[in-house]
N, CA, C and O of each residue as an XYZ file, in Angstrom:
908
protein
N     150.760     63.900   -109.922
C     150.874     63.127   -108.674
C     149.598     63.281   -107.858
O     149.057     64.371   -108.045
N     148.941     62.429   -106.952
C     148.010     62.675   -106.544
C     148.468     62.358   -105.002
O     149.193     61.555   -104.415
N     147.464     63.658   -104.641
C     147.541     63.740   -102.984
C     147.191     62.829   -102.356
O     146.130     62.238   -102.552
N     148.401     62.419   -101.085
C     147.411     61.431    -99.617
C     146.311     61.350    -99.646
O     145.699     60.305    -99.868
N     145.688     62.730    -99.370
C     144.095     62.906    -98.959
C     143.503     62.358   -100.101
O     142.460     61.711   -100.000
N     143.941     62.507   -100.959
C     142.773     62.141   -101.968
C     142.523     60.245   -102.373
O     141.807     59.681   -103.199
N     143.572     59.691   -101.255
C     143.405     58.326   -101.698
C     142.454     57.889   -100.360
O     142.204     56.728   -100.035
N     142.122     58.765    -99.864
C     141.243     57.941    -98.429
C     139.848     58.204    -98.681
O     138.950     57.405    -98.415
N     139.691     59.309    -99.184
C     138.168     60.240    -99.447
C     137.661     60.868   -100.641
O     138.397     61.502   -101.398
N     137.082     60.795   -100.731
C     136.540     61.462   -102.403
C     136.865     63.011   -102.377
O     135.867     63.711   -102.210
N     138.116     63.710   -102.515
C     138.142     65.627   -102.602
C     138.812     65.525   -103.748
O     139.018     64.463   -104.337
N     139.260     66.882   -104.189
C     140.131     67.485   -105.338
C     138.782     68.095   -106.126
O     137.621     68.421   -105.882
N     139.872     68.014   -107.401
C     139.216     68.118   -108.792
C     138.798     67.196   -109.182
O     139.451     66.265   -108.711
N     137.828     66.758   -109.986
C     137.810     65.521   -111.008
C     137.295     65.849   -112.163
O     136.072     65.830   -112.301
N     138.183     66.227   -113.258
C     138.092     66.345   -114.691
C     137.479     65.275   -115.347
O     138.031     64.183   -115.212
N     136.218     65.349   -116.189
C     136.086     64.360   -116.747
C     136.067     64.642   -118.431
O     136.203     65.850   -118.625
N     135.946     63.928   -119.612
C     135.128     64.253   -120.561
C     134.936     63.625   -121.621
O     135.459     62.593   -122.044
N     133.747     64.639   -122.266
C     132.662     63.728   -123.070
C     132.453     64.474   -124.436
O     132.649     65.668   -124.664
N     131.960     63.382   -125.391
C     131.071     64.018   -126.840
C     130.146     65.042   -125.910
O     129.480     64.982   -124.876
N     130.485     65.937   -126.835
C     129.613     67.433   -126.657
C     127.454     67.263   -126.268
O     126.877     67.638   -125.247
N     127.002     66.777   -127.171
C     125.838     66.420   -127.392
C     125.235     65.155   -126.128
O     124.147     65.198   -125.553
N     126.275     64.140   -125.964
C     125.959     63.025   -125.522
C     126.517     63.754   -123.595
O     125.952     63.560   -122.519
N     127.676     64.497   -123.882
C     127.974     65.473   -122.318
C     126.975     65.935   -121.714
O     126.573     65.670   -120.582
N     126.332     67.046   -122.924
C     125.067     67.811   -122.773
C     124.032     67.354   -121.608
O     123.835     67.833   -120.491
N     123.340     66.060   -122.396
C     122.638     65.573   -122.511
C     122.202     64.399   -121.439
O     121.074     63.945   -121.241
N     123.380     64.069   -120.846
C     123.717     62.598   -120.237
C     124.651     62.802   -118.989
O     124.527     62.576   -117.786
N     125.704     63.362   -119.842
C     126.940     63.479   -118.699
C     127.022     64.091   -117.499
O     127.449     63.603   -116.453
N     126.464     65.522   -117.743
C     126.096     67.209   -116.868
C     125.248     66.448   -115.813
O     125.456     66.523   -114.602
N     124.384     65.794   -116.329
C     123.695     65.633   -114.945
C     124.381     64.808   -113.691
O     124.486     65.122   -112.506
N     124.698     63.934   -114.225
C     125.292     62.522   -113.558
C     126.585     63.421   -113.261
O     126.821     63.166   -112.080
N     127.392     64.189   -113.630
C     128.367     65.034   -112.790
C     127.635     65.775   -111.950
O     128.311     66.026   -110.952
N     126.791     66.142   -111.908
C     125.822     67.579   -111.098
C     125.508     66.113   -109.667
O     125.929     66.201   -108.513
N     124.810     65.093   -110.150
C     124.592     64.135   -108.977
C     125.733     63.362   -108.097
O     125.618     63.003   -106.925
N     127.040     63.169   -109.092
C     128.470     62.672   -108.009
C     129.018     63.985   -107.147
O     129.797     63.839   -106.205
N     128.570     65.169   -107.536
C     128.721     66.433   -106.974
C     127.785     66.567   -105.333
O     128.296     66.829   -104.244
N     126.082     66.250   -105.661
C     125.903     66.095   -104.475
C     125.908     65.139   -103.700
O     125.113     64.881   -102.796
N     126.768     64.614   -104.024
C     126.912     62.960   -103.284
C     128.243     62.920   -102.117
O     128.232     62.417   -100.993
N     129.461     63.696   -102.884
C     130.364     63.764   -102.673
C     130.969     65.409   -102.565
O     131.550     65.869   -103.548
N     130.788     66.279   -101.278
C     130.852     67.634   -101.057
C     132.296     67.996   -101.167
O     132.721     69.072   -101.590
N     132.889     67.152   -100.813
C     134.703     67.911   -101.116
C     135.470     67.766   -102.189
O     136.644     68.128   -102.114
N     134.737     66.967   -103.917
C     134.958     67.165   -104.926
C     134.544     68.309   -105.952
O     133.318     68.341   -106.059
N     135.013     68.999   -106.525
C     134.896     69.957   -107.517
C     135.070     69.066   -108.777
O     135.637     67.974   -108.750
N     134.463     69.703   -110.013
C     134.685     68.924   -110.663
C     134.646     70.024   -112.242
O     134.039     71.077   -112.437
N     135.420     69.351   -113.010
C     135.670     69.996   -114.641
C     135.020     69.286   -115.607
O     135.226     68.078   -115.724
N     134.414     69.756   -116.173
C     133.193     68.645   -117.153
C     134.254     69.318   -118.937
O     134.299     70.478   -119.345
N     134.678     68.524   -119.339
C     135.166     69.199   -120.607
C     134.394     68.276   -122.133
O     134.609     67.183   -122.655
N     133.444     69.420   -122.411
C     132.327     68.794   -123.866
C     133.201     68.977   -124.836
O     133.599     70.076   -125.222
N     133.572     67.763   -125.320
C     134.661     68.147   -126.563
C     133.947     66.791   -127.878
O     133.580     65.646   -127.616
N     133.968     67.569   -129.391
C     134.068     66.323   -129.859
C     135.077     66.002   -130.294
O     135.136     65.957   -131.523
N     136.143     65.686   -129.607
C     137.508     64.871   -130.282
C     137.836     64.186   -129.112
O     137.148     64.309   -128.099
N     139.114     63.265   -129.176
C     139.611     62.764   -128.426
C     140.606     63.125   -127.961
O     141.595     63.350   -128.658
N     140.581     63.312   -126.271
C     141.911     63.487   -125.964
C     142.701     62.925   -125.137
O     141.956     62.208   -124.469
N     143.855     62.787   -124.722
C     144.813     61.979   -124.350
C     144.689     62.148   -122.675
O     144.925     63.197   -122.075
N     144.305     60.994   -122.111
C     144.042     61.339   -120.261
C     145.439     61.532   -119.940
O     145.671     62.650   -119.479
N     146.301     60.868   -120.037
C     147.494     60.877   -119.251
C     147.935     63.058   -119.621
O     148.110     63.820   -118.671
N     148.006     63.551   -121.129
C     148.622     64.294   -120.747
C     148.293     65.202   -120.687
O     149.096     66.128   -120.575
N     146.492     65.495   -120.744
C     146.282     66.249   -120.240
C     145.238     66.467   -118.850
O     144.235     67.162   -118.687
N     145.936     65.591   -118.016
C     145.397     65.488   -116.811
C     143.810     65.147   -116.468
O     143.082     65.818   -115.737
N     143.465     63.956   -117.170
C     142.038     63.542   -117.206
C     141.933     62.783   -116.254
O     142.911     62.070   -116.028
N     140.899     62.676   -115.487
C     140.403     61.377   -114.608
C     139.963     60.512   -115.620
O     140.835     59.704   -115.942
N     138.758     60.392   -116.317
C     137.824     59.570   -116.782
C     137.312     60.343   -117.883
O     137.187     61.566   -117.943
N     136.953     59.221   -118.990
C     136.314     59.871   -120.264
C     135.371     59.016   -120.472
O     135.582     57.804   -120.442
N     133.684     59.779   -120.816
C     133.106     58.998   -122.096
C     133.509     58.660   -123.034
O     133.813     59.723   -123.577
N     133.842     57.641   -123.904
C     133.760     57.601   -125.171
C     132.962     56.862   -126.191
O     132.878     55.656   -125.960
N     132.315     57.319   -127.335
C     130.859     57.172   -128.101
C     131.980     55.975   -128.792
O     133.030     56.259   -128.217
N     132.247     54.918   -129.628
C     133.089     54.106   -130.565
C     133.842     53.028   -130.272
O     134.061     52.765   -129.089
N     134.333     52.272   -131.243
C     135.186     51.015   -130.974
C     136.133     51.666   -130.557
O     136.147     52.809   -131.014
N     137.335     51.312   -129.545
C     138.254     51.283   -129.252
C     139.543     50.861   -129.573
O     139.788     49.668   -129.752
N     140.462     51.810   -129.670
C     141.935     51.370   -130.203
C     142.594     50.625   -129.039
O     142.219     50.835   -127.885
N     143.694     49.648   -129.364
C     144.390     49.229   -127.965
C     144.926     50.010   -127.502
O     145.470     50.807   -128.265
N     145.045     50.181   -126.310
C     146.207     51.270   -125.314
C     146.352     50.988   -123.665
O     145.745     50.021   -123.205
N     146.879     51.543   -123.082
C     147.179     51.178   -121.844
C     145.589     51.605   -121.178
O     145.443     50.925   -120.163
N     144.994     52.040   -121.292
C     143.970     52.187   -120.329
C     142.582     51.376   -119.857
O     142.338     50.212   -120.172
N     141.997     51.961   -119.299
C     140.921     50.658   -118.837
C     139.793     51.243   -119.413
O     139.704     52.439   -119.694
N     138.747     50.217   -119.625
C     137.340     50.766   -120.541
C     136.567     49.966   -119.664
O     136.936     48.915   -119.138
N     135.340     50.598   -119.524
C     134.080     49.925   -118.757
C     132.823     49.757   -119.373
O     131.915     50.255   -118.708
N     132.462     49.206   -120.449
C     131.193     49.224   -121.311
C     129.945     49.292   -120.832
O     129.437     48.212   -120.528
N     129.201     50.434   -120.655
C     128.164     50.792   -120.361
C     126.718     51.600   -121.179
O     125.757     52.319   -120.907
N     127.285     50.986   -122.187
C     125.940     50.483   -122.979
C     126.303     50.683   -124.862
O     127.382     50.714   -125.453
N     125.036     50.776   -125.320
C     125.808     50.762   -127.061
C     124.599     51.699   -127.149
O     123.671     51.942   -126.378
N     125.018     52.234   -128.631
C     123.634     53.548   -129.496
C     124.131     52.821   -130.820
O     125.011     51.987   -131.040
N     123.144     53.525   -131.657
C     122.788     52.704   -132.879
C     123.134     54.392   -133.833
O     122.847     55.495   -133.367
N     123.713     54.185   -135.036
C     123.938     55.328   -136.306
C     122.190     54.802   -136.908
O     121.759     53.655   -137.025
N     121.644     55.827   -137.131
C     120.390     55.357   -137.319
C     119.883     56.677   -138.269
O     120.095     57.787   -137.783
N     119.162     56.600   -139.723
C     118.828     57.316   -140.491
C     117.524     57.824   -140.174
O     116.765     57.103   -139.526
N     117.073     59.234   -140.627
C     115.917     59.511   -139.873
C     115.281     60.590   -140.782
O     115.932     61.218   -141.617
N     113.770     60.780   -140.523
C     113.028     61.913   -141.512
C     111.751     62.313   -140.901
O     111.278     61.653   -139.975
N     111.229     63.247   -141.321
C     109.847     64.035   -140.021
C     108.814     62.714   -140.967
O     109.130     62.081   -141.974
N     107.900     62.684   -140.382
C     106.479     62.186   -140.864
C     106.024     63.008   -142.268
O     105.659     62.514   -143.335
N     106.179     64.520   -141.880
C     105.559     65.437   -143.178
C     106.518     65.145   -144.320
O     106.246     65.174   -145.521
N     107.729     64.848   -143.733
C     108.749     64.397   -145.541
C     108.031     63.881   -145.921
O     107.220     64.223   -146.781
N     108.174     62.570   -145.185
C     108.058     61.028   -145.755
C     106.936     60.975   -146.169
O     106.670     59.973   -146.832
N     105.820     62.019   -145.953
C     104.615     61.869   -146.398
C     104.352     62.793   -147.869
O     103.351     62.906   -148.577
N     105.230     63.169   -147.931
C     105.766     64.144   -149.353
C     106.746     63.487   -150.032
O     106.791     63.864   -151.203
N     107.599     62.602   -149.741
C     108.053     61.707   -150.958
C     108.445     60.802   -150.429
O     108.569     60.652   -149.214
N     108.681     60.112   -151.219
C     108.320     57.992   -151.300
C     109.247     57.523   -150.055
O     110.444     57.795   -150.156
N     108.838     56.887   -148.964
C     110.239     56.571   -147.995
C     110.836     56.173   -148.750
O     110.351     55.883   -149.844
N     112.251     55.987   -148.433
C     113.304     54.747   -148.778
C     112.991     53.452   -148.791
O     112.608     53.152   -147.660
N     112.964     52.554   -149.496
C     113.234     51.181   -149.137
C     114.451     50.482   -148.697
O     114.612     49.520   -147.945
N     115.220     51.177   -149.326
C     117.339     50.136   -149.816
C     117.829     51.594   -149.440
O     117.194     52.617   -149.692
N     119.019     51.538   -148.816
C     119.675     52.331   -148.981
C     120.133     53.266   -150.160
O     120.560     54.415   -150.045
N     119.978     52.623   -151.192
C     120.322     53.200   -152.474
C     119.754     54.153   -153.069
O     120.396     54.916   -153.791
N     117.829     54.328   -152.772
C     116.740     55.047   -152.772
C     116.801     56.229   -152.238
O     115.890     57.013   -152.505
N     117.892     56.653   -151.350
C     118.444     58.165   -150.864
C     118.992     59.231   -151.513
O     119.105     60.424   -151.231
N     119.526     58.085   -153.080
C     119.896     59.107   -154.294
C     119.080     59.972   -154.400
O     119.404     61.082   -153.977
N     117.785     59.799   -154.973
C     116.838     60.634   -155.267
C     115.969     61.420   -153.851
O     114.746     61.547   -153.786
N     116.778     61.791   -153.000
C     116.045     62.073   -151.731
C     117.316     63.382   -151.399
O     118.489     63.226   -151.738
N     116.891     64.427   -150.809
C     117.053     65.792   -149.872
C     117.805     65.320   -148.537
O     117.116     65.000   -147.568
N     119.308     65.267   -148.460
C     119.750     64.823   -147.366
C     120.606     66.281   -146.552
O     121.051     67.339   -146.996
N     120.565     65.911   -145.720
C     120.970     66.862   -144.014
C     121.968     65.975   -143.571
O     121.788     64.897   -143.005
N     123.482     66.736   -143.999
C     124.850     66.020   -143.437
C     125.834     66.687   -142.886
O     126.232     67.791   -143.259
N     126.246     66.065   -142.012
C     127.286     66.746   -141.027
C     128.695     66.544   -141.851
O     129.142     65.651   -142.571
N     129.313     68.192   -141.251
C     130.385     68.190   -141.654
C     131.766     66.898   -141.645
O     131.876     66.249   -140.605
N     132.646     66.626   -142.689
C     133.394     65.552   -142.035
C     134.408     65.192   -143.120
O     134.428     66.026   -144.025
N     135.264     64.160   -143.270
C     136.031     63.869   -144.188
C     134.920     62.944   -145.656
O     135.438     62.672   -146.740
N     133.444     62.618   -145.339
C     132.982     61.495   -146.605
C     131.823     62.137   -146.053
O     131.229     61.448   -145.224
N     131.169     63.675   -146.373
C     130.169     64.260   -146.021
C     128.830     64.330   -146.746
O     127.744     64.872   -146.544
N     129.585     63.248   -148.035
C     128.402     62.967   -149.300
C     128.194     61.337   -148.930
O     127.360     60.742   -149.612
N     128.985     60.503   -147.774
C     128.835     59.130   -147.944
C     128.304     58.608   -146.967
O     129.221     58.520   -146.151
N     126.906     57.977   -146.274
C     126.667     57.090   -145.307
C     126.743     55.947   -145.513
O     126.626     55.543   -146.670
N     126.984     54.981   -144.356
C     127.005     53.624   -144.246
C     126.338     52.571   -143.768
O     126.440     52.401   -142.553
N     125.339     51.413   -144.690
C     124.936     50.375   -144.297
C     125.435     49.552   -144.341
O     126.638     49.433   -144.574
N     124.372     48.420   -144.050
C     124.969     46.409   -144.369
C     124.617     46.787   -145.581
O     123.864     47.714   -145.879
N     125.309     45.876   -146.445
C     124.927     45.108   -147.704
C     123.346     44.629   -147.471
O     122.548     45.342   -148.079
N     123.062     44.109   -147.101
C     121.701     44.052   -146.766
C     121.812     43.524   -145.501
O     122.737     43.307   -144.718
N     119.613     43.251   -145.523
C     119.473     42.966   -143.981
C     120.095     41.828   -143.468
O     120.078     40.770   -144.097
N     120.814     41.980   -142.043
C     121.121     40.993   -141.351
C     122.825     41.028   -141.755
O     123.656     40.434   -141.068
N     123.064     41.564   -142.580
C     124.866     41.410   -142.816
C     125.314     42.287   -141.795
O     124.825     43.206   -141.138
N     126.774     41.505   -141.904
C     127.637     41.928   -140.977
C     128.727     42.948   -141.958
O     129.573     43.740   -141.542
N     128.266     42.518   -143.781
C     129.366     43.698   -144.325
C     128.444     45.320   -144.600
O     127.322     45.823   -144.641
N     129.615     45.542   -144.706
C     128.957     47.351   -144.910
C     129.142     48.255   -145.938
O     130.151     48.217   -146.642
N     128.258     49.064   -146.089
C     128.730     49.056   -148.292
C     128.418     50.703   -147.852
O     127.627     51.046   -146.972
N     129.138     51.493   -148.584
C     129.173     53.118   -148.398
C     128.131     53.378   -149.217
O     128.155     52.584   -150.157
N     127.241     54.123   -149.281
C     126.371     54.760   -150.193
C     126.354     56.185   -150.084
O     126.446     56.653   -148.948
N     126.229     57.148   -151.296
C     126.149     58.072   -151.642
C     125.032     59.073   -151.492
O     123.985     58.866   -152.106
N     125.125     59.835   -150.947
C     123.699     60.793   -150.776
C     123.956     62.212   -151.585
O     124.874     62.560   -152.328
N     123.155     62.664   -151.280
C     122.937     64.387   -152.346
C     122.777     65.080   -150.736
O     121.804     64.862   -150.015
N     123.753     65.805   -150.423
C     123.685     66.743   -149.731
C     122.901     68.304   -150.277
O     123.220     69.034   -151.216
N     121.915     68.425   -149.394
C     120.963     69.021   -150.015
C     121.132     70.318   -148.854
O     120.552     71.399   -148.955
N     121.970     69.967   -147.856
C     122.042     70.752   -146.761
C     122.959     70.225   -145.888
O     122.704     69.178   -145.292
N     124.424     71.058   -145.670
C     125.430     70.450   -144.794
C     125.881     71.213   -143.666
O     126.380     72.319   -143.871
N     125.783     70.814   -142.636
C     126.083     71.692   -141.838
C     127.472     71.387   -140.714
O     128.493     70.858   -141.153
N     127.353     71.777   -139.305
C     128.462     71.519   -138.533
C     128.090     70.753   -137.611
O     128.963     70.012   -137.159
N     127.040     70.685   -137.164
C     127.317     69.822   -135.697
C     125.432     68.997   -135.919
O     124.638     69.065   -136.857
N     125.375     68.457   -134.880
C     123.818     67.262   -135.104
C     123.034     68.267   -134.898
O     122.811     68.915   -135.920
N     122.459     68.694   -133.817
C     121.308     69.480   -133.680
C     121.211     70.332   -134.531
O     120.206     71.017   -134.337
N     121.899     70.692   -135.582
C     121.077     71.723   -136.740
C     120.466     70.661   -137.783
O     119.474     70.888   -138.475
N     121.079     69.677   -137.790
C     120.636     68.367   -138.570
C     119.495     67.776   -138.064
O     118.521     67.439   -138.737
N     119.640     67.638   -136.723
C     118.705     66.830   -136.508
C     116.747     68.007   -136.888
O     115.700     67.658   -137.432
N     117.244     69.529   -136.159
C     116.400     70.576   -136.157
C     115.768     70.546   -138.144
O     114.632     70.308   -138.555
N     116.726     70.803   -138.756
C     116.299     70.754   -140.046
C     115.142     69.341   -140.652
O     114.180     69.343   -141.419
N     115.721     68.431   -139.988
C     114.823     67.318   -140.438
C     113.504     67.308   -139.852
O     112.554     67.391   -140.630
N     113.264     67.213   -138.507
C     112.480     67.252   -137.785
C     111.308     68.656   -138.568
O     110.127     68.312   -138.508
N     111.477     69.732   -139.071
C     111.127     70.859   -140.064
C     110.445     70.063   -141.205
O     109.307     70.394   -141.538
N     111.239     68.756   -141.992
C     110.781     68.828   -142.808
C     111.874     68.521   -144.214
O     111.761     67.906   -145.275
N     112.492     68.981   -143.829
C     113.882     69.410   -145.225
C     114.537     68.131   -145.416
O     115.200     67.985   -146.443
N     114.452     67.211   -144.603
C     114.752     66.201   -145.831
C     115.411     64.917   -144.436
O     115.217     64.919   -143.220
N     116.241     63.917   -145.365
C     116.300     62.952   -144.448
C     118.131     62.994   -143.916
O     119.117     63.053   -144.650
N     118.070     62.939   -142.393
C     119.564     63.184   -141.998
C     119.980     62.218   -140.977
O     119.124     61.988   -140.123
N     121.409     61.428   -140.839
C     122.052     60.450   -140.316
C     122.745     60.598   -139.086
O     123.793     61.243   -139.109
N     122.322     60.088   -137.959
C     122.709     60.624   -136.591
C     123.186     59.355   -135.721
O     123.293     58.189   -136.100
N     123.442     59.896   -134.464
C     123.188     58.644   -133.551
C     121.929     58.494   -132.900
O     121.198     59.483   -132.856
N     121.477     57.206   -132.283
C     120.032     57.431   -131.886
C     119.892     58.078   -130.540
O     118.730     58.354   -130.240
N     120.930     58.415   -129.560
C     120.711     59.159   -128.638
C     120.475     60.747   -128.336
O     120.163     61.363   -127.317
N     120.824     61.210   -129.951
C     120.264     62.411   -130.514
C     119.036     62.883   -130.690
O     118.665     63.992   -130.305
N     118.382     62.099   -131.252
C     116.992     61.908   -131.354
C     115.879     61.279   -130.468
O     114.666     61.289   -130.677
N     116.434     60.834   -129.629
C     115.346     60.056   -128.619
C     114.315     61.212   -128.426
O     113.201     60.799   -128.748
N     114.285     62.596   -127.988
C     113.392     63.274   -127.653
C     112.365     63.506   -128.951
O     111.136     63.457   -128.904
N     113.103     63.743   -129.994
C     112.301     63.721   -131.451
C     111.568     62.657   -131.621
O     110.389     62.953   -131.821
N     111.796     61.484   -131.624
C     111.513     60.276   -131.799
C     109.901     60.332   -131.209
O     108.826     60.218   -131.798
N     110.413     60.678   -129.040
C     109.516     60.368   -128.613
C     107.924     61.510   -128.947
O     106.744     61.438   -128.604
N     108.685     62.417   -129.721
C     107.581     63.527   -129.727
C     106.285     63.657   -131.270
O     105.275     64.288   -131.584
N     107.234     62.550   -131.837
C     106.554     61.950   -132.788
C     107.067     63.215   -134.344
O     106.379     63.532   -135.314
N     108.087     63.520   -134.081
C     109.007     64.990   -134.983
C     109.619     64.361   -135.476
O     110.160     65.090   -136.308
N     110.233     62.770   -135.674
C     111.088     62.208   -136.291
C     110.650     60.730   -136.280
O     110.152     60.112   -135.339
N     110.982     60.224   -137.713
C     110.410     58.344   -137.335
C     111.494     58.030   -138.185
O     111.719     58.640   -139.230
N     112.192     57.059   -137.744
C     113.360     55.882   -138.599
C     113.151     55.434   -139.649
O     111.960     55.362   -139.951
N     113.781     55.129   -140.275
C     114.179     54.579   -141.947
C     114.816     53.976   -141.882
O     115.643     54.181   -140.993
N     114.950     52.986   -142.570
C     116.044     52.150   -142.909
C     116.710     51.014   -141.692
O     117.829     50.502   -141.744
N     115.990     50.872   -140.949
C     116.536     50.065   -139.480
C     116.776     49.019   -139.715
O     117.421     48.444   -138.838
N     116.422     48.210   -140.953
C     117.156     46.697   -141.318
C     118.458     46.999   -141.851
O     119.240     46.062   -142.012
N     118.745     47.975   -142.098
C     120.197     48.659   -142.947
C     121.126     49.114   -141.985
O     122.298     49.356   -142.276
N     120.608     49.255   -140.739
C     121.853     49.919   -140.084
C     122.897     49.292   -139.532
O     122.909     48.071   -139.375
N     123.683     49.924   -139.254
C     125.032     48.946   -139.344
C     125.173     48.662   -137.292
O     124.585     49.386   -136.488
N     126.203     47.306   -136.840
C     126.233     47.324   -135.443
C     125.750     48.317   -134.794
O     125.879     49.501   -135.108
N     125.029     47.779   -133.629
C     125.385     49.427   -132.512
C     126.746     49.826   -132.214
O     127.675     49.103   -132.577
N     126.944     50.858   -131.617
C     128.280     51.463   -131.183
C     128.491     51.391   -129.511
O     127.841     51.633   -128.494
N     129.413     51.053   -129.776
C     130.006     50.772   -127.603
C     130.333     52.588   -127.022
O     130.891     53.622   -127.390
N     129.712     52.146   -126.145
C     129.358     53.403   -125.007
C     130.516     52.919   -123.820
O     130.230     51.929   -123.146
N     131.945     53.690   -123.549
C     132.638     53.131   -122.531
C     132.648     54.126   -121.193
O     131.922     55.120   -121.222
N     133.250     53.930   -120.335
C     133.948     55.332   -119.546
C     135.330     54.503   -119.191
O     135.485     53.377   -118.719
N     136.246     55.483   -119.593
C     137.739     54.805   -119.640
C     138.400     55.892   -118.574
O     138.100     56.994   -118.115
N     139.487     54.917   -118.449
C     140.704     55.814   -117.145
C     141.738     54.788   -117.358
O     141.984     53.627   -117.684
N     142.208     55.968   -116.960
C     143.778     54.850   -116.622
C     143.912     54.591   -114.883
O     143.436     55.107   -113.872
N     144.705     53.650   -115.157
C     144.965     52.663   -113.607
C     145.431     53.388   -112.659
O     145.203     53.076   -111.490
N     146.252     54.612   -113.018
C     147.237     55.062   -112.251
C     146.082     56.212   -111.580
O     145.885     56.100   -110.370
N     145.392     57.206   -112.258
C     143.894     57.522   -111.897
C     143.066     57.205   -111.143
O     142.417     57.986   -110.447
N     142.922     55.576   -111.175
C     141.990     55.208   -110.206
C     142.815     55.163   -108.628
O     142.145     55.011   -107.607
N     143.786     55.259   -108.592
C     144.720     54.893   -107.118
C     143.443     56.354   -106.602
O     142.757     56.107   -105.610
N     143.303     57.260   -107.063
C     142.548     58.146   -106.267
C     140.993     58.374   -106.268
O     140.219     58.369   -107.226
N     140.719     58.598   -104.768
C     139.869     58.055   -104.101
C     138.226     58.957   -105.141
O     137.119     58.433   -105.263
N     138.636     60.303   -105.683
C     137.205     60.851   -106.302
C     137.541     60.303   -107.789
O     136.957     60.948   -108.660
N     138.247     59.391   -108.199
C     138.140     58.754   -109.758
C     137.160     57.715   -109.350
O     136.057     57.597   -109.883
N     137.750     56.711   -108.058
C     137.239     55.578   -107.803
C     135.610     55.890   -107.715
O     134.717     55.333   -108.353
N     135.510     56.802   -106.868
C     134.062     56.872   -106.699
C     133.405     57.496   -107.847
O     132.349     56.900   -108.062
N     133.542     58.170   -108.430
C     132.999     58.802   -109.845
C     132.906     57.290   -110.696
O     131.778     56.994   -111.090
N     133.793     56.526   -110.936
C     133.574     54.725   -111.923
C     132.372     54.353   -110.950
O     131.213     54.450   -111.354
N     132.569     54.069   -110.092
C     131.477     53.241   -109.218
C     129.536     54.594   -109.327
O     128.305     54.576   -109.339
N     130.397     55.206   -109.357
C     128.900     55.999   -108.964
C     128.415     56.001   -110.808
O     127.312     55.637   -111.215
N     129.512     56.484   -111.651
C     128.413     57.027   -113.206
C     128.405     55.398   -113.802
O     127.538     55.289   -114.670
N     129.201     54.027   -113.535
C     128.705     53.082   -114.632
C     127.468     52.689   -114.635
O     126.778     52.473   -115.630
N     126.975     52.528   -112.813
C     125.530     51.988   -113.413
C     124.199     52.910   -113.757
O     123.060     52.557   -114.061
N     124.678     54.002   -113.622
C     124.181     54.838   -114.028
C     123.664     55.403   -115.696
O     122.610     55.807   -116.185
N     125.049     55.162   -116.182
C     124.814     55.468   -117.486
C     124.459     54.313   -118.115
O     124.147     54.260   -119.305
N     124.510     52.898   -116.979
C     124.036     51.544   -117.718
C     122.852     51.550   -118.332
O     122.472     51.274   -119.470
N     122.079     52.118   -116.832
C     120.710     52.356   -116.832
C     119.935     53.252   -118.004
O     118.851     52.904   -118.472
N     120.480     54.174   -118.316
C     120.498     55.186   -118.835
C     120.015     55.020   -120.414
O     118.947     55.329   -120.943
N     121.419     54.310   -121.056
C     121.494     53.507   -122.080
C     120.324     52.660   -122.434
O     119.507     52.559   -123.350
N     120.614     52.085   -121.277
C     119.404     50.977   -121.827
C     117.835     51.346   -121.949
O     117.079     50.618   -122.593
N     117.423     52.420   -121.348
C     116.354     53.459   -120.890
C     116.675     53.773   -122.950
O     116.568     52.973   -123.880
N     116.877     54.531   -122.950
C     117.168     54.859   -124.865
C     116.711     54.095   -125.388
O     115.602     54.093   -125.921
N     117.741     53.022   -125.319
C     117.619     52.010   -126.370
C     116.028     50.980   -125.993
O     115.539     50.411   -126.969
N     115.621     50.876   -125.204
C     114.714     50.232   -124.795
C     112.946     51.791   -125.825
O     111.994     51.390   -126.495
N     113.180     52.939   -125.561
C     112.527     53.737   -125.926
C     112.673     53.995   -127.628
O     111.777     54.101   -128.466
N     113.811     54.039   -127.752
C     114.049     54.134   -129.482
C     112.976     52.793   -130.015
O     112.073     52.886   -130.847
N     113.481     51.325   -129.107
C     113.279     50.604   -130.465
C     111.882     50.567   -129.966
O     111.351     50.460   -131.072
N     110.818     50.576   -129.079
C     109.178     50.755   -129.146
C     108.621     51.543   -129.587
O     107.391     51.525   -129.550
């Protein structure tokens, strides 16, 4: 139930949460800035990578990195990232880039743990909208991106991320793209809540204060990835 007070003025708690990496990275701050914006909110930042249920466990608002299932809640699309394949300069300069997706057989791959931890996914080719699984040689598997992304950037071989992982690699010249006619849609960037959530006054202002924020944000990436 949410308090009187809290439907006139921005106070309470406001729980939010996010992919761990993309929280890190993106989220922390833009909570650290609705924080000094708004002095009588406290706030719970929860970095999780799974999904969890706002209604029951008392969420205001969530990032979420993916397409969306139907459900009662509201989504606000504030921007897209791209699954994007990647390798240091010193690999690629030690064996043959890729051309086709298929050319990864014979290549040293860096994969995150998961249910198809030997399988990434392109188009059929450039410009398709279908998507064909291909097989890699896990040459090195680990648990979470940044040991993936750290290993590649080293040298050890070529590993499959999102591109908001890598933007700092990218820009530091530690990582360069492969395969970018192969990659499949970008992915929708939302912040979701439910309706009943927004009746209070530090949800409302937290939507209004992080969408154009992370609009900006997004597009700041994606505008830097693809130059």
């Amino acid at each position: 139930m949410i308090a009187a007070g809290e439907r006139s003025a921005p106070r309470g708690v406001l729980t939010v949460t996010a992919p761990l990496v993309f929280g890190r990275l993106y989220v922390r701050p833009l909570v650290d800035a609705y924080l000094d914006a708004y002095r009588l909110v406290q706030a719970r930042l929860l970095l999780l990578d799974r999904v969890v249920s706002l209604i029951d466990e008392g969420i205001d608002a969530a990032i979420r990195i993916g397409h969306l299932p139907e459900s009662g809640l509201i989504a606000v699309k504030t921007g897209e990232v791209r699954r994007v394949a990647c390798a240091s300069p010193a690999y690629l300069r030690r064996c043959k880039p890729p051309r086709e997706p298929a050319d990864l057989a014979a290549h040293d791959c860096i994969v995150l743990t998961g249910t198809l931890t030997d399988t990434w996914t392109f188009t059929s080719y450039p410009g398709s909208d279908s998507l064909k699984p291909v097989r890699v040689r896990p040459r090195l598997t680990v648990t979470e991106a940044e040991a993936a992304i750290a290993s590649a950037a080293a040298g050890h071989g070529v590993t499959c991320v999102l591109s908001y992982q890598i933007e700092r690699e990218l820009k530091r010249g530690r990582l360069k793209l492969i395969l970018e006619q192969f990659e499949p849609r970008p992915i929708p960037v939302h912040i979701v809540y439910s309706e009943a959530r927004l009746s209070a006054a530090k949800t409302r202002a937290f939507v209004d204060f992080a969408t154009p924020r992370l609009k900006k944000e997004l597009a700041r990436i994606s505008s830097q990835i693809a130059s």
